[in-house]
C-alpha positions in Angstrom: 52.6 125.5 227.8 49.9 125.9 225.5 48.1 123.2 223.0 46.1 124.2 219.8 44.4 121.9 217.7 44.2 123.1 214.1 41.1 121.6 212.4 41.8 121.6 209.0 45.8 121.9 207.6 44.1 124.7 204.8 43.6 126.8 207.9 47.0 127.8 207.9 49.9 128.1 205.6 53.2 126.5 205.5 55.4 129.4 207.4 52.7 129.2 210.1 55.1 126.4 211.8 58.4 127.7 211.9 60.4 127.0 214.8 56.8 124.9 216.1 56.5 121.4 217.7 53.8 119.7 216.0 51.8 117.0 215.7 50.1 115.2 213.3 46.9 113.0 213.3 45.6 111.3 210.1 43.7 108.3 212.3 42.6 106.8 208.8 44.7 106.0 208.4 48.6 107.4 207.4 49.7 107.9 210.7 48.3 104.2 211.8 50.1 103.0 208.5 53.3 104.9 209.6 53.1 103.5 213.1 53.1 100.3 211.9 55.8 100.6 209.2 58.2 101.5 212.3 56.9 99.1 214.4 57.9 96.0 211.5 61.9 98.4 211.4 61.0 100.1 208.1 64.6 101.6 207.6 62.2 105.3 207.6 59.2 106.3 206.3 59.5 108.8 203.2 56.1 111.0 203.0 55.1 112.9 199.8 52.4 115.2 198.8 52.3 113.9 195.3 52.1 110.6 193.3 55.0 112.2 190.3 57.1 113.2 193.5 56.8 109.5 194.6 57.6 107.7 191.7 60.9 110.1 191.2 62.0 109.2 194.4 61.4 105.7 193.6 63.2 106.3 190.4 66.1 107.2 191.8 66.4 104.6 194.5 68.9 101.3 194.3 68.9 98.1 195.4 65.6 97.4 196.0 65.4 98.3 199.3 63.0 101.9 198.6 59.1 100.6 198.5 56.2 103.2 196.6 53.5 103.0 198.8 50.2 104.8 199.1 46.7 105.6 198.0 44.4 107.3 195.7 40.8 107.3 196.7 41.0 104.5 199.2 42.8 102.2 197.0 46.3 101.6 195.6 47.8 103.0 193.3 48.6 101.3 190.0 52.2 100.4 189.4 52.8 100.9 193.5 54.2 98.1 195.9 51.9 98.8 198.6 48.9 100.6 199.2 47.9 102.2 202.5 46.3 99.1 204.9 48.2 98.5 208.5 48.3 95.0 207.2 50.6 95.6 204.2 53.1 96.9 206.3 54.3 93.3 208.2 57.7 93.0 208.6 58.2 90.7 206.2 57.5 93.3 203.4 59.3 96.4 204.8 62.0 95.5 207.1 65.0 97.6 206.8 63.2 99.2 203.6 62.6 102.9 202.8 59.0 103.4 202.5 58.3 106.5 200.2 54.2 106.8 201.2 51.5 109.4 199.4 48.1 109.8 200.9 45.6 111.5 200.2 45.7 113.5 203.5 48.4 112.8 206.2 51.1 112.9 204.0 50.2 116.2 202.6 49.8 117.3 206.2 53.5 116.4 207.1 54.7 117.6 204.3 53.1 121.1 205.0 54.5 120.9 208.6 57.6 120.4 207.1 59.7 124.1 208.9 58.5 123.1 212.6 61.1 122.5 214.8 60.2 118.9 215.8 57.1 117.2 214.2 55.5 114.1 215.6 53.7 111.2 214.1 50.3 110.3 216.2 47.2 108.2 215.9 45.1 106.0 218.7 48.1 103.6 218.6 50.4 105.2 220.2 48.7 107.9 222.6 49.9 107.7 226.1 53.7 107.5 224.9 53.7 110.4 222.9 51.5 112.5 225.4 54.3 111.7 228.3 56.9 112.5 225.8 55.3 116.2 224.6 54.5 117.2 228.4 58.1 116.4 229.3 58.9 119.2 226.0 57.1 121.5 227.9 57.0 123.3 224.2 53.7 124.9 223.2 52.1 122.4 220.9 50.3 122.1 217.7 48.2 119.4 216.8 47.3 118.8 213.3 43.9 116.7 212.4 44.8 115.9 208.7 41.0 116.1 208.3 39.6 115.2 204.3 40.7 116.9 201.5 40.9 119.8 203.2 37.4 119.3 205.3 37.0 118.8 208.8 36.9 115.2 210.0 35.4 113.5 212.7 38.0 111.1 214.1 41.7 113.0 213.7 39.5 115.5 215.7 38.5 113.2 218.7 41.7 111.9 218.5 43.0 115.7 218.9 41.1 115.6 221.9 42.2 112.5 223.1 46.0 113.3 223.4 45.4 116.6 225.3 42.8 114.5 227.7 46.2 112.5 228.2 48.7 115.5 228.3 46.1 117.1 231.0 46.2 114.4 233.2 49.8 114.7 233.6 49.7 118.5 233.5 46.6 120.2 234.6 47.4 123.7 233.9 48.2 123.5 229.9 46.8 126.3 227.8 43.8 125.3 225.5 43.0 127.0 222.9 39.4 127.1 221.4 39.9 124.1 219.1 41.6 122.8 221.6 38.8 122.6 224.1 36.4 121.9 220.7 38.4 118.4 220.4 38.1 117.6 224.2 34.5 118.1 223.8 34.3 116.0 220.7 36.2 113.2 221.9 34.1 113.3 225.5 31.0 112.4 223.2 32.9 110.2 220.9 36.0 108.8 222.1 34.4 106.2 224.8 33.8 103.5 222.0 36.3 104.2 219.3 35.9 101.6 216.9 32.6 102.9 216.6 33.2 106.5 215.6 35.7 105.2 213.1 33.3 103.3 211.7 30.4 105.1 211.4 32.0 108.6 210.9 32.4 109.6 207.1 35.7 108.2 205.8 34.9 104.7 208.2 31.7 104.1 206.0 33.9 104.8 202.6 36.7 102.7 204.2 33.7 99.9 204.8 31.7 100.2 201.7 35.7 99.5 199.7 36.4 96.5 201.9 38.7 98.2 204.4 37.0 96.9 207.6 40.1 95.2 209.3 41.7 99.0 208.7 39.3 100.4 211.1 40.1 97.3 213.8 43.9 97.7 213.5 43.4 102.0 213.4 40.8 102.0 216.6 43.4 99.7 219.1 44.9 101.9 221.5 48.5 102.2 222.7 49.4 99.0 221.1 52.8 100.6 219.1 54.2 102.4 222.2 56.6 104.4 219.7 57.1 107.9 218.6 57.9 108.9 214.9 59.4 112.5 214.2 59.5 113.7 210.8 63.5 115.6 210.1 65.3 116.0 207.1 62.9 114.5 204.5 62.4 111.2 206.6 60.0 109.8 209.9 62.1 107.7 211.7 61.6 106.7 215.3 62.8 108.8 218.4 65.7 106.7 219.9 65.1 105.2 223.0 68.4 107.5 224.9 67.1 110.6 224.0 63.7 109.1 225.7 65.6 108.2 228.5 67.9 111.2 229.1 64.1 113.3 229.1 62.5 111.2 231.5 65.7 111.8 233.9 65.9 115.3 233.4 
C-alpha cells in the first residue's frame, strides 16, 4: 500500500487518476461544507467547477428541492441560495435537498478527480473514520490538498499529513512518497494546535479579515462528523453504513 500526497491538483492532469482511490482535502473549507451538508441528510452534494455549469443544473432542476450553493472570492455568489459557511448548511435549509456547490478550489479538485475509481471527501472533521476506512482498502492512495488557485496551501497540506499520521498508526509499513513524508513533516510542526494554523495561515487571515471567523472554529474541530462522502456518477453521497460493516468484518 502506498500513499502520495499531491500538493497542488495543477500538478497533474485529469487521466493521471484512472482506476485511483483518492482523496480530497479542501480544509477551507469545501470539504468541511460538504461534511456538514451530509451530516444535516442533504439528499447529495452536486460539485461543479464552474458558476454557468451550476446555474444550468439549477436550471434544469424541479420542485424546489436542488439548492445553488457556493462561492466566489470568499463570499456568495449573487443570485445563489447559499454560500460556502458550515453554518448555512443546518438541516433546516438542506434536508433531503440536492446541493449543486462551486468553490473556488475543492470543487474543481473533485471534479478533476472525477475517472478514479473511488474518490473520498476529507477534512479535520472526519479524520479517524475515513483513515480506518482507507487502510481496510488496502488500495494505494492519493491524497489531494485542493491548495489555492492552483498554489500550495498550508492547511489541506497538514491535513494531508494528518490522515497518513492516522493511517500509520493502524499500518506501519505504508509506502510514503516524498510529499507524502513532506505533509507528515508539515503537520508535525503545525497540526498540534489547529485552529491556529487555520487561522493564521493565508486563506485563515482572508477568511478573518471577510468575517468568516466561526468558519475556521467549525473547519478546525476534529472527528466531530464521523462520516465518509465518495464522489460517483456526478454526485457525493455518504458511504452506507453495510458496506462499512461488511469491510470491518472481512
Amino acid at each position: 500500500m502506498k500513499v502520495n500526497v499531491i500538493l497542488s491538483p495543477n500538478n497533474v492532469d485529469d487521466l493521471y487518476f484512472n482506476g485511483k482511490t483518492t482523496v480530497v482535502i479542501d480544509v477551507l473549507r469545501a470539504t468541511s461544507v460538504i461534511l456538514k451538508a451530509l451530516d444535516s441528510r442533504a439528499k447529495e452534494v452536486i460539485p461543479v467547477s464552474s458558476i454557468d455549469f451550476a446555474m444550468k443544473i439549477s436550471v434544469n432542476s424541479h420542485g424546489g428541492q436542488t439548492l445553488l450553493c457556493g462561492e466566489r472570492n470568499t463570499q456568495i455568489i449573487e443570485g445563489f441560495d447559499l454560500g460556502n459557511s458550515p453554518a448555512e448548511f443546518s438541516e433546516e435549509n438542506v434536508a433531503c435537498k440536492s446541493v449543486v456547490l462551486f468553490t473556488t478550489n475543492g470543487t474543481k479538485a473533485i471534479v478533476k478527480a472525477k475517472y478514479s475509481e473511488k474518490v473520498f471527501i476529507a477534512s479535520f472533521n472526519n479524520l479517524s473514520t475515513l483513515a480506518e476506512y482507507l487502510v481496510q482498502l488496502e488500495n494505494d492512495i492519493e491524497i489531494i490538498a485542493s491548495g489555492a488557485n492552483g498554489i500550495f496551501c498550508l492547511e489541506d497540506t497538514v491535513c494531508a499529513g494528518a490522515l497518513v499520521k492516522l493511517m500509520l498508526e493502524k499500518k506501519s509499513d505504508i509506502q510514503l512518497s516524498d510529499a507524502t513524508n513532506a505533509s507528515l513533516v508539515l503537520n508535525e510542526k503545525y497540526g498540534s494546535d489547529i485552529k491556529e494554523m487555520l487561522t493564521n495561515c493565508e486563506h485563515g487571515q482572508i477568511l478573518k479579515a471577510n468575517g468568516f471567523e466561526n468558519d475556521i472554529e467549525f473547519c478546525s474541530i476534529v472527528d466531530n462528523i464521523p462520516l465518509i462522502p465518495y464522489f460517483a456518477d456526478g454526485a457525493i453521497k455518504l458511504l452506507k453504513d453495510e458496506i462499512l460493516d461488511s469491510n470491518a468484518n472481512n
